[in-house]
C-alpha positions in Angstrom: 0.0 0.0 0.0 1.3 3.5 -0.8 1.4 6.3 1.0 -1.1 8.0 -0.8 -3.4 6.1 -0.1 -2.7 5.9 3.4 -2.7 9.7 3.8 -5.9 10.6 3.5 -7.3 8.5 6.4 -4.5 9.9 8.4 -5.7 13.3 7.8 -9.3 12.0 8.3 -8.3 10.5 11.8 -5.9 13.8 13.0 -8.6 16.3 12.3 -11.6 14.5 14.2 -8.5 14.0 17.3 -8.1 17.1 17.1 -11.6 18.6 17.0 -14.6 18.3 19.5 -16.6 15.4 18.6 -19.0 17.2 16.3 -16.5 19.3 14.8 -14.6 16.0 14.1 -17.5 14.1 12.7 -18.1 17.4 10.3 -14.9 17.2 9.0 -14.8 13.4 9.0 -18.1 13.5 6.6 -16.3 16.2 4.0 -13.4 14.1 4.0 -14.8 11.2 3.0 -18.2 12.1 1.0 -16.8 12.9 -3.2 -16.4 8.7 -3.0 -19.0 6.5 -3.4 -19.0 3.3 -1.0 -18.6 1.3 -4.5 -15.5 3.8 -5.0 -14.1 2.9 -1.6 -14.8 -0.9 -1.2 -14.3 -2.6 -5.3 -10.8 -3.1 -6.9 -12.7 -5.3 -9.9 -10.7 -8.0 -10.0 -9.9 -11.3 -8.7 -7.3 -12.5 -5.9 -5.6 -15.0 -8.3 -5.2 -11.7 -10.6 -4.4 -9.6 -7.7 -1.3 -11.9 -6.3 0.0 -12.4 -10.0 0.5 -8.9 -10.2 2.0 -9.3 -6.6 4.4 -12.1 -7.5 5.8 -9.6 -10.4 6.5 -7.1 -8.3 8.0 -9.1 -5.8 10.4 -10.8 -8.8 11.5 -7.3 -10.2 11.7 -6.4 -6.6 14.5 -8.9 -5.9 16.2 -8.1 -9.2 16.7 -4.7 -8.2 18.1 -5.7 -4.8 20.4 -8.4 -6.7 21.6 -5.5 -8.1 22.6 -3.2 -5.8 20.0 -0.7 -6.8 16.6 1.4 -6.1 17.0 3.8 -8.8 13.9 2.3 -10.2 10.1 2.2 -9.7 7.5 0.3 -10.4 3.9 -0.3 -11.1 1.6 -3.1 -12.5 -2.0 -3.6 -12.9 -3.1 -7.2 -14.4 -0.2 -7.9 -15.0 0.8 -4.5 -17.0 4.2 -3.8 -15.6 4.9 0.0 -15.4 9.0 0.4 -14.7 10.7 4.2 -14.4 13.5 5.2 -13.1 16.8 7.1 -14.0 20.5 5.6 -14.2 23.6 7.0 -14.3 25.3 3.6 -14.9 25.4 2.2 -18.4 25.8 -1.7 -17.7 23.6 -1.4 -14.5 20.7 -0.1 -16.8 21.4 -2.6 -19.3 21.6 -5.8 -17.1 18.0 -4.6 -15.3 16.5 -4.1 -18.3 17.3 -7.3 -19.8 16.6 -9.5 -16.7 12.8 -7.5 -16.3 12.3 -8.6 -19.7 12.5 -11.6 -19.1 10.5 -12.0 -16.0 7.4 -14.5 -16.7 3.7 -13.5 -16.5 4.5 -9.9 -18.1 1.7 -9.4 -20.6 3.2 -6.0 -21.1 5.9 -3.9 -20.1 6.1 0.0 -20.0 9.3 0.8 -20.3 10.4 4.5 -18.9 13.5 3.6 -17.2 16.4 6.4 -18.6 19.9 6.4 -18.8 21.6 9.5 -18.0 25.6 10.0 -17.5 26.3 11.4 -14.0 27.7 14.7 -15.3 24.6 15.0 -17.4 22.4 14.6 -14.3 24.2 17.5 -12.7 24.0 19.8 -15.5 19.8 19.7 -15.4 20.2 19.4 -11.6 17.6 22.3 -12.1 15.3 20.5 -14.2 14.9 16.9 -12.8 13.2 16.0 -9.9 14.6 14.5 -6.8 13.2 11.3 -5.8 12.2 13.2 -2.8 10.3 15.4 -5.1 9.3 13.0 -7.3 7.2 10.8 -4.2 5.4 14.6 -3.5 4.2 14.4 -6.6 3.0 11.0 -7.1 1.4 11.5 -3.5 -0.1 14.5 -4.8 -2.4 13.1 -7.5 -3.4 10.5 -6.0 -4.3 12.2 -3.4 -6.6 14.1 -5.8 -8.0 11.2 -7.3 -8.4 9.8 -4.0 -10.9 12.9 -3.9 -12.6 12.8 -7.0 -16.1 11.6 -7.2 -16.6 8.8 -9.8 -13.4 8.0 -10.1 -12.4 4.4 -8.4 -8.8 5.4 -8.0 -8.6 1.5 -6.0 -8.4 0.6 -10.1 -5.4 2.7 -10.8 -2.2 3.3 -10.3 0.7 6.1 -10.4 4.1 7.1 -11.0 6.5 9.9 -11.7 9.5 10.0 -13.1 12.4 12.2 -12.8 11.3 14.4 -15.6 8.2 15.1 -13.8 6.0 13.0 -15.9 3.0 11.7 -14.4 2.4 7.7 -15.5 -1.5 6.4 -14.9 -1.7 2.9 -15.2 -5.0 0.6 -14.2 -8.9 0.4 -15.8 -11.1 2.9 -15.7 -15.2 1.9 -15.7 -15.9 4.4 -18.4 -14.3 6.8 -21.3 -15.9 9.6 -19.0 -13.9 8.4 -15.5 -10.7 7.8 -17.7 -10.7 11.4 -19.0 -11.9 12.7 -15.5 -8.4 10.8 -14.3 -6.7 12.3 -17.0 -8.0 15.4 -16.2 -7.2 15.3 -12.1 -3.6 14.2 -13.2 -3.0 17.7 -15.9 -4.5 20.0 -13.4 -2.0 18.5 -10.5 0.4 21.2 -9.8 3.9 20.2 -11.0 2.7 17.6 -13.8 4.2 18.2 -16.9 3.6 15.1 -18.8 0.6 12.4 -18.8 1.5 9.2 -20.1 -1.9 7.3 -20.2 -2.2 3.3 -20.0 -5.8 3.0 -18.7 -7.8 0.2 -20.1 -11.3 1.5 -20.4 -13.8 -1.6 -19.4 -16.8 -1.9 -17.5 
């Protein structure tokens, strides 16, 4: 589970400890209200599909530790794997990337993993973001999409790379909740870039 999704029930809980009872249960209502219970409560899809995705992750997971590296990120959504990252190591890049291809029960991989010398990385020092920065952002829309009625944000995923683009990966109900998505992601502060990969199914 990622932290944006965790945040907003932190906030929830915070604000109604902090608050007389009424006050919090106000505030606790406001909070939670733009989602439907449907929203809250359904990731469409089953557990086998669920822990296949799981297993993925948990695979590219120990290549990256084989390597010696976190300079990558991923996401994956039946069994769409979503990778990004930045390198400033040519051989490290090319040895992940080969040995995530290859990982079984990928039905398709995204790619968005760059190679950048170190001395190139300090002359746009200005222009990439940190992976401090970078978790901000993620955090940010979802947090938005957390709040966004009709959208099922349980059914989608995000990322953002170093070049501050904004990767939305999962299904979306409808062509209207997929451009709604797509719309919560452009109007996110600091976005400069959406890559879509949402499936649109009912």
């Amino acid at each position: 589970m990622t932290l944006r999704r965790v945040l907003p029930a932190a906030l929830a809980a915070l604000a109604v400890l902090m608050l007389p009872a009424a006050a919090g249960a106000f505030i606790k209502d406001v909070i939670t209200a733009p989602k439907t219970l449907i929203d809250r409560a359904i990731e469409a899809r089953s557990a086998a599909d669920i822990a296949d995705d799981n297993r993925i992750v948990v695979i590219v997971n120990g290549i990256m530790a084989d390597l010696g590296t976190i300079k990558a990120s991923t996401e994956i959504y039946e069994q769409r794997l979503l990778v990004t990252g930045l390198f400033d190591d040519r051989k490290l890049y090319d040895d992940f990337k080969t040995r995530v291809e290859a990982v079984e029960g990928v039905k398709k991989l995204y790619w968005h993993v760059a190679y950048m010398s170190e001395a190139d990385q300090e002359k746009n020092a200005d222009t990439l973001l940190g992976w401090d920065d970078a978790i901000i952002l993620d955090n940010k829309v979802g947090v938005n999409l957390v709040a966004t009625r009709g959208v099922a944000d349980v059914n989608l995923r995000v990322a953002v790379d170093a070049f501050a683009n904004v990767y939305i990966i999962g299904r979306a109900r409808s062509t209207e909740e997929r451009d709604k998505t797509i719309s919560v992601a452009q109007e996110t502060g600091g976005a400069k870039k959406i890559v879509d990969y949402i499936d649109v199914r009912p």
